[in-house]
C-alpha positions, 0 to 999 in steps of 0.5 A, spaced: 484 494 564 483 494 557 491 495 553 491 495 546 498 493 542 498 496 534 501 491 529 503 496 524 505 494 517 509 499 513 510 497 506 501 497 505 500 502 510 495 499 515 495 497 522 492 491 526 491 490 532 491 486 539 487 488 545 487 484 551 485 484 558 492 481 561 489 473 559 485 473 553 486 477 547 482 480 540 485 481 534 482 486 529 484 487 521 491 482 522 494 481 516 497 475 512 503 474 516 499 471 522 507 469 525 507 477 528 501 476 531 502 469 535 509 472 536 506 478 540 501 474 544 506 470 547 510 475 549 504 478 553 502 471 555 495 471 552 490 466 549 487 469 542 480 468 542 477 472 537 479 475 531 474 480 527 474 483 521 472 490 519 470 489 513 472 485 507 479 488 505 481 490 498 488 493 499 491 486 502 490 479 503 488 478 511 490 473 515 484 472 520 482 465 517 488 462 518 489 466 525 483 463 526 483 456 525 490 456 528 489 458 536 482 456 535 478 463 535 472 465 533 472 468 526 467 475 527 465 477 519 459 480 518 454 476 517 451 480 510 458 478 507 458 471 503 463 469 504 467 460 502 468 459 510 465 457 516 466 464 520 462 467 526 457 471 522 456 477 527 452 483 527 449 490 530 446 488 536 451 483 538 455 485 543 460 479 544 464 478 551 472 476 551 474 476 558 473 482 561 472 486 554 465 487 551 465 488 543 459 493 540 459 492 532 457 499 529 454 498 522 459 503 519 457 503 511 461 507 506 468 503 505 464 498 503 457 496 504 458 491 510 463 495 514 462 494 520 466 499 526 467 495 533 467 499 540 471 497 546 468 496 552 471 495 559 468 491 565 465 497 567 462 498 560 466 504 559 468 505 551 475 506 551 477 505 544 474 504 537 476 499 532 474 504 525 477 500 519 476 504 513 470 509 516 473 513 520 480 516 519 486 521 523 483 527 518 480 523 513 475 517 511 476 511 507 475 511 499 469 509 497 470 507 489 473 500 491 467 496 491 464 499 483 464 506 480 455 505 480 456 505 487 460 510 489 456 516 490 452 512 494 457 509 499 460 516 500 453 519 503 454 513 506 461 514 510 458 522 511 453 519 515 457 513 518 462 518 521 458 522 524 454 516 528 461 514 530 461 521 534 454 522 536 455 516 540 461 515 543 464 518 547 469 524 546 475 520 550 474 513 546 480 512 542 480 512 534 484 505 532 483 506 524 486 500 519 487 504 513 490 510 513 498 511 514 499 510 507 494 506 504 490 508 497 484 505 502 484 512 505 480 518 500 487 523 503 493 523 507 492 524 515 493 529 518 496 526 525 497 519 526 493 518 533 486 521 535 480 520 539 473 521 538 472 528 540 479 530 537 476 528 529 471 533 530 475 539 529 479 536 523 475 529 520 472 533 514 465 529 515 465 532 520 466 539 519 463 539 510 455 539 510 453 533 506 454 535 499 461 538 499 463 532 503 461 528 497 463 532 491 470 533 495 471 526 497 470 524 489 473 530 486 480 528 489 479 520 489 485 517 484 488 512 481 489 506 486 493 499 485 490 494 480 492 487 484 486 492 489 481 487 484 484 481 486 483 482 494 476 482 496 474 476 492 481 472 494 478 474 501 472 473 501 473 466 499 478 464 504 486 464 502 490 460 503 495 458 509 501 463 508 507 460 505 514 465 507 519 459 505 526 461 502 525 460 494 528 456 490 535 458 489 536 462 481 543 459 477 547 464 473 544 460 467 538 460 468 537 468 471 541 470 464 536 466 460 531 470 464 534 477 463 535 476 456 527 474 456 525 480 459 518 482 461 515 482 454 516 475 456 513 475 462 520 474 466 520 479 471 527 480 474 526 484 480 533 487 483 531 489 490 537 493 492 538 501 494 535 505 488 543 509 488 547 502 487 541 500 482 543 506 477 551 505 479 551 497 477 545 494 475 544 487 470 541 489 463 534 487 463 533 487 471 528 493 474 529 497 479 524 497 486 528 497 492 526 493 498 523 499 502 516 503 503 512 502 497 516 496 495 509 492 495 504 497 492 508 498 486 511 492 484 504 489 485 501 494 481 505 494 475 507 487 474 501 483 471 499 477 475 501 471 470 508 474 470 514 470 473 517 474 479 524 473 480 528 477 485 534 480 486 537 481 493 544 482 496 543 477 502 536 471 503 535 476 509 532 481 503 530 477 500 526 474 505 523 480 508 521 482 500 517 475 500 513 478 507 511 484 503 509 479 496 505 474 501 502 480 504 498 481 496 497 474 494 504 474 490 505 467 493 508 463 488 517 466 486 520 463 480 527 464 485 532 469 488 539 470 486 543 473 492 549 475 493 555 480 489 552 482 481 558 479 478 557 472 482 550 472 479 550 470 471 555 468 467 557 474 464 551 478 463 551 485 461 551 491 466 549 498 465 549 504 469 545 511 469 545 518 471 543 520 478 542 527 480 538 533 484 534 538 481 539 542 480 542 538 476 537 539 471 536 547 473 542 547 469 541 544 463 538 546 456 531 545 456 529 544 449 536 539 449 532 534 454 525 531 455 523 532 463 518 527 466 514 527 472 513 520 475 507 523 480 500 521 481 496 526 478 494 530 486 501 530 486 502 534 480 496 538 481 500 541 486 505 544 481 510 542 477 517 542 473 514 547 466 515 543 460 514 536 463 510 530 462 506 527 466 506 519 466 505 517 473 509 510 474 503 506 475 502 508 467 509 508 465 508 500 462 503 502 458 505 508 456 514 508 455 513 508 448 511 516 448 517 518 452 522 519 447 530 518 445 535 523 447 536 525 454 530 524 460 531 526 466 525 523 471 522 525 478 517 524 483 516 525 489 522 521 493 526 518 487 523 512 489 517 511 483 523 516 479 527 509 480 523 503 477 521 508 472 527 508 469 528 502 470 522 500 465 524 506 460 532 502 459 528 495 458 524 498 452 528 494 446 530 499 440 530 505 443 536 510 446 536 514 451 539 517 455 537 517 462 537 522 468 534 519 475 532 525 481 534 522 486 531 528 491 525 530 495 520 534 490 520 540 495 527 542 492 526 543 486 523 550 487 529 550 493 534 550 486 531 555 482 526 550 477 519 554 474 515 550 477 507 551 473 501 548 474 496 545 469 500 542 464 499 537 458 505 538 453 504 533 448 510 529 447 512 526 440 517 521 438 
């Protein structure tokens, strides 16, 4: 009997996998942090044989080579993909034994060129499960515009008819077992459940319920910005990272994280406090940002600083700052210039603090508009939704870039959560010369209708400083 375990990794939204047969295992998609898989498999009492890839990833960097080599598995990769590392090349038509287990590649294009999809079989021959990567999603599929924007249309015919053969010729009770999709940008859309089967996707996959072309013009007229380390992933994968380093860093003395804070980012000293968004704005170092070590920790952080820059974190205990080098190793951000743990007032030599304002919508209902600048953090889906009337659109992964059109005086920020309204004040406080007064929501967006706020749709007020 086949049992398939999930490795769920939050923080990126993405899921791995091992399925083994009670005494030899595959593991599909495993991300760099290879000790969560080792560690599963010897609690089952199993001996990793294979690892497979679905595609080339673009939203992290994989530990499948370095799992690979470790326990000695052979390495499935598709044998289209040119790749810097011996590898076991695999393609359709290569069904490949592990144990009792039989794996069937499916070409599956549309994620990218060379995806491939991987059907599990048991010793009857009996599919049970399907390894879909970013074809088939719970509701959705995966995006189709990280390889190039010149191909994007055709990878997205592509997924159509990828999802459709998936259902064709698989049986209905198969279960569906995407990488993407629980939060990752590599899914075109949220999903709609968070488990399914083959036969469950036909009433809710859209490939599966849109004619060709509608599927195609919806999937792109709703595709939006993803992260920009994203450029950074397939080619570092594609040559091969390097073995996964989750040692402690090097410990940062009150003179030398003063020196850093007073650098700041224009510098390219980013000094980043991992504490909860609310402590941050009670008490925090003057030059420091906010981003709470908490989904999506990673994603941001690793959007909105720039690859050269110096990273050094700020954490209550090493044990969040551990946790937080997990979720940096997970995106390629191997290298920290250091950590500082501990009270703020142990951290530097009297360093300077600053505190902000944290409110609910309510508190912003009873203000005087034309007193206060509103800005909304959210993406650009999310706001096409509905939002504050009056408010500025400067979703955070632009904020960096754009800060300086955010005027002096009083600015309230919100998002969705308060999460990105939390880094993005962060950034607005560290922008020399100005003076602002700064207002965090801290509140789920749904509540500002909940408080009264008029809520209007396609705005673009201009903003002038």
């Amino acid at each position: 009997m086949i049992d398939v375990r999930t490795i769920a990794t939050i923080g990126l939204g993405d899921r791995s996998y091992l399925a083994h047969d009670g005494e030899v295992a595959l593991v599909v998609d495993p991300q760099r942090d290879i000790d969560r898989v080792l560690a599963l498999a010897d609690e089952l009492g199993v001996r990793i044989t294979h690892v497979a890839e679905t595609h080339i990833h673009n939203d992290y960097v994989t530990g499948g080579l370095e799992l690979a080599r470790r326990t000695g598995a052979a390495y499935l990769v598709d044998a289209r993909d040119h790749v810097g590392f011996e590898r076991t090349p695999i393609a359709e038509g290569e069904d490949v034994a592990i144990g009792t287990m039989r794996l069937r590649p499916l070409a599956t294009p549309g994620h990218t060129h060379h995806h491939l999809s991987y059907a599990l079989a048991d010793a009857s021959g009996a599919v049970t499960a399907v390894f879909t990567g970013g074809s088939m999603l719970y509701g959705t599929t995966g995006r189709t515009d990280l390889v190039s924007p010149d191909d994007t249309v055709e990878l997205t015919h592509a997924q159509y008819h990828s999802v459709r053969r998936l259902v064709d010729e698989l049986p209905g009770d198969a279960v569906v077992l995407p990488t993407h999709g629980f939060g990752s940008f590599c899914s075109a859309t949220p999903p709609s459940e968070e488990a399914s089967t083959v036969g469950g996707q036909r009433a809710v996959n859209p490939a599966l319920t849109q004619d060709e072309q509608e599927f195609v013009d919806t999937l792109i007229a709703g595709l939006g910005a993803y992260p920009a380390y994203y450029a950074r992933m397939g080619p570092t994968n594609a040559a091969g990272p390097a073995p996964v380093d989750l040692s402690a860093p090097e410990p940062v003395g009150p003179s030398a994280l003063r020196t850093r804070l007073e650098q700041g980012i224009a510098a390219g000293q980013w000094v980043v406090d991992l504490r909860e968004r609310t402590a941050f704005a009670a008490e925090h170092l003057v030059g420091s940002l906010s981003f709470p070590l908490a989904q999506p920790f990673v994603t941001y952080l690793g959007w909105l600083m720039p690859a050269d820059a110096e990273l050094t974190l700020i954490g209550e205990t090493g044990e969040q700052v551990a946790d937080a080098r997990r979720e940096l190793v997970r995106i390629g951000i191997d290298r920290l210039a250091g950590a500082a743990t501990g009270p703020l007032d142990t951290l530097t030599d009297g360093a300077p603090t600053a505190s902000y304002e944290v409110s609910g919508f309510a508190g912003l209902l009873a203000r005087d508009p034309s007193a206060v600048t509103v800005v909304d953090a959210r993406t650009e889906n999310e706001r096409a939704g509905g939002a504050v009337a009056g408010s500025v659109h400067i979703p955070l992964h632009e904020m960096l870039a754009r800060r300086g059109e955010v005027p002096d005086g009083e600015v309230w920020i919100y998002c969705g959560s308060g999460y990105r309204a939390s880094v993005a004040a962060s950034l607005l406080a560290v922008e020399p010369g100005r003076d602002r007064e700064l207002v965090v929501i801290d509140e789920d967006w749904p509540h500002a209708a909940d408080a009264g706020l008029r809520i209007a749709h396609d705005q673009a007020p201009v903003l002038t400083s």
